[in-house]
N, C-alpha and C positions, 0 to 999 in steps of 0.2 A: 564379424559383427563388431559394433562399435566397443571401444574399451572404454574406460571410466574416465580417460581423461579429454575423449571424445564427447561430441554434441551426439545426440540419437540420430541416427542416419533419415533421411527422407524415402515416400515412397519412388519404386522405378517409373517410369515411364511405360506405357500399359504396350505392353509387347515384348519389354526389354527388362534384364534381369543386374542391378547391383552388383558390379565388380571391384570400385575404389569409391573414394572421394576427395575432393583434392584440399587441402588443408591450406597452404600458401605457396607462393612464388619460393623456388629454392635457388640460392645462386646467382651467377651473373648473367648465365648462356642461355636462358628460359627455361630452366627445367622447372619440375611441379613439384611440391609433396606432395605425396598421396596416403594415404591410410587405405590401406588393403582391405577387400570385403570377400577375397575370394579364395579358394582353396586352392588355384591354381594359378601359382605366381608364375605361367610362362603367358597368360595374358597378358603381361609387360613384355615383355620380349621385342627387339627391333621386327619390325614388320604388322606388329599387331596391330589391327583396326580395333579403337575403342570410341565409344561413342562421348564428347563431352558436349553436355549443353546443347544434347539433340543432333551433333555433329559428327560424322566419321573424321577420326584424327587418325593416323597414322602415328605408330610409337616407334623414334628411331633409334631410342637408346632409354636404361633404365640401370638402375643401380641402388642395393640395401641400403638404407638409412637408420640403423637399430631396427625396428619397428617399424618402423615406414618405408617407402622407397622412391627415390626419386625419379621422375619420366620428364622425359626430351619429347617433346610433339614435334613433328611439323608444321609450322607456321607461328610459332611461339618461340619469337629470337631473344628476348629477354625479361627483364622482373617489369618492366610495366605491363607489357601485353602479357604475361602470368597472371600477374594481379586480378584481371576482369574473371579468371576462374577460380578463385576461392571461395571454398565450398560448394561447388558444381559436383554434380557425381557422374563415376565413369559409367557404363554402361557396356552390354553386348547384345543382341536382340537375342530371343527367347531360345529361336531355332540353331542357334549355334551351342549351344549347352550339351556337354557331353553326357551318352547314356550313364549314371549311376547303377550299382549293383542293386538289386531285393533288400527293401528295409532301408536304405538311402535315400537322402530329400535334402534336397538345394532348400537353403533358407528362406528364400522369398516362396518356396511352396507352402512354407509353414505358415507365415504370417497370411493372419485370415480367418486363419482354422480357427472354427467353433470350440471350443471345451467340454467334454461331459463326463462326466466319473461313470464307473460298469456301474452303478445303482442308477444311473439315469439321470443322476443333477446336471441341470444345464451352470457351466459354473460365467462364463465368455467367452473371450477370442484370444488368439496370440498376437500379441502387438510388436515384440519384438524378440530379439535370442539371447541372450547374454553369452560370450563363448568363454572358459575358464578354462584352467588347465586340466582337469580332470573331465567334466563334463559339459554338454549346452545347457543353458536354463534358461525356458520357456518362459515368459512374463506374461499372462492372463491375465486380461484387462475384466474385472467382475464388475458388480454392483457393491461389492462392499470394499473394491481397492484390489491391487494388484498382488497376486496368486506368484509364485516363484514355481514350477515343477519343472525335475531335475529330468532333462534327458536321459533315464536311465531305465533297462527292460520290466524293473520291478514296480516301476511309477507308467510310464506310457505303455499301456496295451497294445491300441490299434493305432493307427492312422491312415483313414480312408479319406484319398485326395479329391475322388469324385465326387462325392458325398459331402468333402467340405469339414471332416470333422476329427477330431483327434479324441479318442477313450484312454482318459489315464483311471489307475486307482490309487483312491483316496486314503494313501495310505495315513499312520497317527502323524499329527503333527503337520501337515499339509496342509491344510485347511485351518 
């Protein structure tokens, strides 16, 4: 998820799930930066199909940048034609997502989710995740301004995907 010195990420593309975004042209030979969105850094990998800008691109080469990483596309031979994708986000459609273990959820499952405390307060939604070193936090978008709740067993109860909705409790301080 996006870090602080990141803009807030956009939503996907309705089918397809946030895997990077590309920051700027890097280089002379077209490669990208990207700022990572996903858990699985072998979606850079040479061979991998990512979707930019609604488009299947082939990734022929990729490499760590501290925190970022750089990607070589197919058909992007240098920093001009880089340029026209800043800030484009990568993509993979929905159906290629790997099964998660019980109690696991892909970020973009989360965004959405209603809010409600076990006493029944409807509080919002999740608007986006904050990722930190120790835990995620949840940002719920209320009516009186944005909620922080810490992905952690003692704050988030349930979360029922079908249903659309996430039960934390309201622990002191919270609220």
């Amino acid at each position: 998820m996006p870090r602080p010195h990141h803009s807030p990420v956009p939503q996907p593309s309705s089918g397809f799930v946030l895997v990077g975004r590309v920051l700027r042209p890097f280089g002379v030979r077209g490669e990208l930066k990207v700022e990572s969105l996903t858990d699985f850094p072998e979606r850079f990998t040479p061979g991998s199909i990512l979707y930019l800008q609604g488009k299947p691109r082939t990734v022929q080469g990729s490499r760590p940048l501290g925190r970022d990483i750089a990607v070589k596309f197919a058909g992007i031979e240098n920093p001009e034609d880089g340029s026209a994708f800043a800030g484009a986000v990568l993509e993979v459609p929905e159906d290629s997502l790997r099964q998660l273990p019980p109690g696991a959820y892909y970020h973009s499952q989360l965004i959405g989710l209603r809010v409600t405390t076990t006493a029944g307060q409807a509080l919002g939604a999740v608007t986006r995740i904050l990722s930190t070193s120790s835990n995620d936090i949840y940002v719920v978008e209320s009516d009186s301004g944005e909620i922080l709740v810490p992905a952690i067993s003692a704050v988030v109860q349930k979360i029922d995907l079908e249903a659309g909705v996430m039960t934390i409790e309201a622990v002191p301080g919270l609220l």
